[in-house]
C-alpha positions as CSV (number, residue, x, y, z in Angstrom):
1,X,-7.5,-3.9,16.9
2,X,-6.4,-6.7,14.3
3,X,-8.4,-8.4,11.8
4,X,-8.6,-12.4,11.3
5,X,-9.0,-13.9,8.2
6,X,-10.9,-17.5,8.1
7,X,-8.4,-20.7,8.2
8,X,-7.1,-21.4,4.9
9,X,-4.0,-22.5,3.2
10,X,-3.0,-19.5,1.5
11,X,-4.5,-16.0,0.9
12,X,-4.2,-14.1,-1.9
13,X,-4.4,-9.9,-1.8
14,X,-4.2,-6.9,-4.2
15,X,-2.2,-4.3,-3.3
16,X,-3.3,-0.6,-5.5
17,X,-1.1,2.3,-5.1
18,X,-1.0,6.0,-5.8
19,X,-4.7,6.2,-7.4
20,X,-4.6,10.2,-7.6
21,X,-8.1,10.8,-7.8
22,X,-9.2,13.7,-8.4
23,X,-13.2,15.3,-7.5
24,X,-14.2,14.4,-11.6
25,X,-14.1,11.3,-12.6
26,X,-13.2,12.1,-15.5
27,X,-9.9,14.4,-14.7
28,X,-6.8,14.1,-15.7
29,X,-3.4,13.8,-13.7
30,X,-0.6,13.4,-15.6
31,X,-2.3,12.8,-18.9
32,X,-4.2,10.2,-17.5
33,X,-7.5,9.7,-16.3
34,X,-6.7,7.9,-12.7
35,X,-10.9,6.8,-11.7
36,X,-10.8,5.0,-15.5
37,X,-7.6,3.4,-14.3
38,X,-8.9,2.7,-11.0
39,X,-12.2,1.2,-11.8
40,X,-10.7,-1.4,-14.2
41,X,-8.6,-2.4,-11.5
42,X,-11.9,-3.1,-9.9
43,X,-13.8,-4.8,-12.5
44,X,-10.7,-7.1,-13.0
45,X,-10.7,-7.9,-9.3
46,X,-14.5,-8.4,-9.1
47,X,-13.8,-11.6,-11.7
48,X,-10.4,-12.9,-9.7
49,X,-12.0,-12.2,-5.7
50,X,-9.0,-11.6,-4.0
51,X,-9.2,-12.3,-0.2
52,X,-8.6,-8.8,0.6
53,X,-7.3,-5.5,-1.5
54,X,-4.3,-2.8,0.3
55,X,-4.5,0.6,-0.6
56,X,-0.9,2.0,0.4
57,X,-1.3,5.5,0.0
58,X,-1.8,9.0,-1.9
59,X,-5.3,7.6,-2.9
60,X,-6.8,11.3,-4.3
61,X,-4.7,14.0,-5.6
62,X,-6.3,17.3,-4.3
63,X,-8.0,16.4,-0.9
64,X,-11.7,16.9,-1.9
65,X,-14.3,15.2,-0.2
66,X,-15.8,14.6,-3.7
67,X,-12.6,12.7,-4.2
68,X,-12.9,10.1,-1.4
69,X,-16.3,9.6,-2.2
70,X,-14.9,8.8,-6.1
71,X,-12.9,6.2,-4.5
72,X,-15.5,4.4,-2.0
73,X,-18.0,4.3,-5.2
74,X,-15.1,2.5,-7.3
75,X,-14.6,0.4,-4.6
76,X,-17.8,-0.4,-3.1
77,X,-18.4,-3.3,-5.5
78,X,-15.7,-5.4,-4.1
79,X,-16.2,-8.6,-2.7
80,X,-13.9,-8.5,-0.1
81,X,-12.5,-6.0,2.8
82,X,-10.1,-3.0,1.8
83,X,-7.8,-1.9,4.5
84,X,-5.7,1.7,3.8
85,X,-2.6,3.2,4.8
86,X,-2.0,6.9,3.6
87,X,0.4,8.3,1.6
88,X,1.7,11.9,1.9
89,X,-1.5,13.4,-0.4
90,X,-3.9,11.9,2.0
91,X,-6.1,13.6,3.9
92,X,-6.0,11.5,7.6
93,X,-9.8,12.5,8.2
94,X,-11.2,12.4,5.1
95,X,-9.5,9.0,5.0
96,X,-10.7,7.8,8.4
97,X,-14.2,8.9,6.9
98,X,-14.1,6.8,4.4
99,X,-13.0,3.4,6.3
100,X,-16.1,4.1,8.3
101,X,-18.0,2.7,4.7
102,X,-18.4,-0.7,2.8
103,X,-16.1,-2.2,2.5
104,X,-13.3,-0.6,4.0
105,X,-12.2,-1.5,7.4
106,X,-10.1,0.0,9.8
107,X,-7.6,-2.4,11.1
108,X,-4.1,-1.9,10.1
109,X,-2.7,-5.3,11.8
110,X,-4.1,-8.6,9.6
111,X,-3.7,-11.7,10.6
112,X,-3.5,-14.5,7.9
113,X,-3.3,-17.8,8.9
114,X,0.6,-17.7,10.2
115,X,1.1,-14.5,8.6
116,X,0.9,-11.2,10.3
117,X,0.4,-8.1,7.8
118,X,1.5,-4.5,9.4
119,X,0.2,-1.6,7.6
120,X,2.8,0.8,8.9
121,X,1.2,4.6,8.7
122,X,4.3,6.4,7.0
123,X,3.0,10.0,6.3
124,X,5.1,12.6,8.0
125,X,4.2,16.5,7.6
126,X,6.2,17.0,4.1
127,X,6.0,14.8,1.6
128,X,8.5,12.6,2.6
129,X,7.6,10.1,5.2
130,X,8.1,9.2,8.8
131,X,8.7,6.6,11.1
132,X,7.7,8.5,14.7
133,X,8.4,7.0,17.6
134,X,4.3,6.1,18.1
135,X,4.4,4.6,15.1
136,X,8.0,2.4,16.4
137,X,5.6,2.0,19.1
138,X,2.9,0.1,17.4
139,X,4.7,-2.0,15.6
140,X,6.2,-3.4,18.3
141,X,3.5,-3.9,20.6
142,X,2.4,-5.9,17.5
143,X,4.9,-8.1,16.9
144,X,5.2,-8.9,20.6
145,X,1.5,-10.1,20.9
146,X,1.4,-11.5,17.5
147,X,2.1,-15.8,17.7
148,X,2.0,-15.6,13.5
149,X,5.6,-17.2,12.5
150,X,6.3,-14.8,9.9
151,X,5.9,-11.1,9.5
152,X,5.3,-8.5,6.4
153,X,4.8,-4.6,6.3
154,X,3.3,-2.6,3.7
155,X,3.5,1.4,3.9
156,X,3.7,4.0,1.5
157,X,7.7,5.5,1.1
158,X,9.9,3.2,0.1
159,X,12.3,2.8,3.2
160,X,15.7,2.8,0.5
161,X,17.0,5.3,-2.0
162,X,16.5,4.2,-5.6
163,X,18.7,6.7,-6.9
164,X,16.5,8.9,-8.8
165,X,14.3,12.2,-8.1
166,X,11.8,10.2,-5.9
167,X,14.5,10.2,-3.2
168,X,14.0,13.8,-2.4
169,X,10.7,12.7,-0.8
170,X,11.9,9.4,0.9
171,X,11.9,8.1,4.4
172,X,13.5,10.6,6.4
173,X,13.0,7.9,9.6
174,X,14.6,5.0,7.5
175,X,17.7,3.9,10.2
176,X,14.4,3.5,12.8
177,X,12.5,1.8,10.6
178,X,15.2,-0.8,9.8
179,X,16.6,-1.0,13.0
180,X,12.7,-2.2,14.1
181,X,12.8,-4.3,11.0
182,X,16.1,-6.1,12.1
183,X,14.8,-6.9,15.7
184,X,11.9,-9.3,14.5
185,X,13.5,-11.8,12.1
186,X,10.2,-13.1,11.8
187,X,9.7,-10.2,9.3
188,X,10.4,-11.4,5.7
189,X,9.9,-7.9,3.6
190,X,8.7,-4.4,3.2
191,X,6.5,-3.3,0.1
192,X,5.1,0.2,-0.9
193,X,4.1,2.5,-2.9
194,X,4.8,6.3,-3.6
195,X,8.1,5.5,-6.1
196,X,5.5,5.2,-9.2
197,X,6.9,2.1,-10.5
198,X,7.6,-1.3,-10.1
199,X,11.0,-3.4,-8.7
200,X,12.3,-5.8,-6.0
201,X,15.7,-6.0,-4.5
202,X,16.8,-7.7,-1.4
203,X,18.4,-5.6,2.1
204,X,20.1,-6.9,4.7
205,X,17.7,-10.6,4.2
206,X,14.5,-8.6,4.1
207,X,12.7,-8.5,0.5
208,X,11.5,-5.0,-1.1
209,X,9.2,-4.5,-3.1
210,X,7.7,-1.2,-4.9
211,X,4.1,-2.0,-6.2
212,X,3.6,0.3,-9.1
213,X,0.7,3.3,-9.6
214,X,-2.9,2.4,-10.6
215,X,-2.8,5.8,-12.1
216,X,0.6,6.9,-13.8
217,X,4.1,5.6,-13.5
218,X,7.5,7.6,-13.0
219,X,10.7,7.1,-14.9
220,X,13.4,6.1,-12.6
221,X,15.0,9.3,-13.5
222,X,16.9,12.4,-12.0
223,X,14.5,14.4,-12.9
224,X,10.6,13.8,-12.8
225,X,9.3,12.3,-15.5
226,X,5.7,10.6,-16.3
227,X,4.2,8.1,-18.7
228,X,1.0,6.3,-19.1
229,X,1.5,2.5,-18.8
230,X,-1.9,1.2,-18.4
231,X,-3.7,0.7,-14.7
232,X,-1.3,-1.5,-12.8
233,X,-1.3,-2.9,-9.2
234,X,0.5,-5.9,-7.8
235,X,-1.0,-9.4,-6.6
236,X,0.4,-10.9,-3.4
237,X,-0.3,-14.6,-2.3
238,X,0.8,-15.7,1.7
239,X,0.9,-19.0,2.4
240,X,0.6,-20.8,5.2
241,X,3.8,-22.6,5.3
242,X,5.1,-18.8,6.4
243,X,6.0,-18.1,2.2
244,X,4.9,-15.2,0.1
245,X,5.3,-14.2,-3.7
246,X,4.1,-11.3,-5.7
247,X,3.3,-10.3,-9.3
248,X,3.3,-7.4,-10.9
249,X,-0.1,-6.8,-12.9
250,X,-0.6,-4.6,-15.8
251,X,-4.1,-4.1,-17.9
């Protein structure tokens, strides 16, 4: 099942990470309040109408129904669709619940014009992810019926160590998941979530890109280490000359 944007000359998406609801709207995780963060996200998006908004994972913090409901309500005034990957927090049904409402959608395989957007499902049974065979799978049967002349994935663990405490909880399945990456070299980069904070680096060709939490962002530490930096997310615009760029947003 894909979905297929209108013809135009270049999309532009939001990609929001690592929301951490919780049931109140009003909680707190990690000294700060993640719905406030989330829903001035919204707001800000509701003035800009992106073509389309990513959610990449860990979207509540402690798998209550009340807490994917928090999220559809924050989200329901968007103008446009909102497609999800999960993250190691997430609940799969409660999430699959959810896309079932306004104006989530289900796909995980967009097409844009000559882009073709993977959202690769990355959540293993620990917190660190996975790259299953099913999921090595999918993505190829993908690629091979996809025409679109270049190719970008989005998940939620970042696929490379970054050296600091986050790696304890990386991808476990990462010499698959590049080896699939390497095959296609119609696929131009990799971004995600889970890492808390914001970077890009190039690998082997393919770009990289962490998108950093709506909620709270990490230190790039040894050890774990929080701070409050405002909601952030990260704009992406795909053109249809087969070139992509990406900006870092901060409120």
């Amino acid at each position: 099942m894909q979905y297929v944007f209108p013809a135009k000359q270049q999309y532009r998406l939001a990609q929001i990470t690592d929301c951490h609801l919780l049931a109140d709207k009003h909680g707190f995780y990690q000294q700060v309040q993640p719905a406030l963060h989330l829903a001035a996200i919204v707001r800000r998006l509701r003035t800009e109408q992106p073509d389309a908004v990513l959610l990449t994972g860990d979207v509540t913090q402690d798998h209550s129904i009340a807490s994917y409901q928090l999220l559809a309500d924050i989200l329901a005034p968007l103008p446009c669709p909102v497609f999800v990957t999960p993250g190691n927090h997430d609940d799969i049904e409660l999430l699959a619940t959810i896309t079932q409402q306004q104006p989530f959608r289900p796909e995980r395989s967009l097409l844009l014009g000559n882009w073709l957007l993977a959202l690769v499902n990355s959540k293993g049974t620990t917190p660190s992810g996975s790259f299953s065979l099913a999921e090595q799978q999918w993505l190829t049967s993908q690629l091979q019926h996809s025409s679109a002349s270049a190719v970008w994935l989005f998940c939620h663990h970042h696929p490379l160590a970054l050296n600091c405490f986050i790696d304890k909880h990386g991808q476990l399945d990462s010499e698959r998941l590049w080896q699939s990456i390497g095959a296609d070299r119609r696929i131009r980069g990799i971004a995600h979530g889970h890492a808390h904070y914001a970077y890009q680096r190039q690998h082997a060709g393919i770009a990289v890109v962490g998108c950093p939490a709506s909620s709270v962002q990490f230190s790039a530490t040894a050890d774990w280490q929080t701070y409050n930096a405002g909601p952030q997310w990260c704009d992406w615009v795909f053109r249809d000359d087969a070139t992509a760029s990406w900006q870092f947003r901060q409120l």
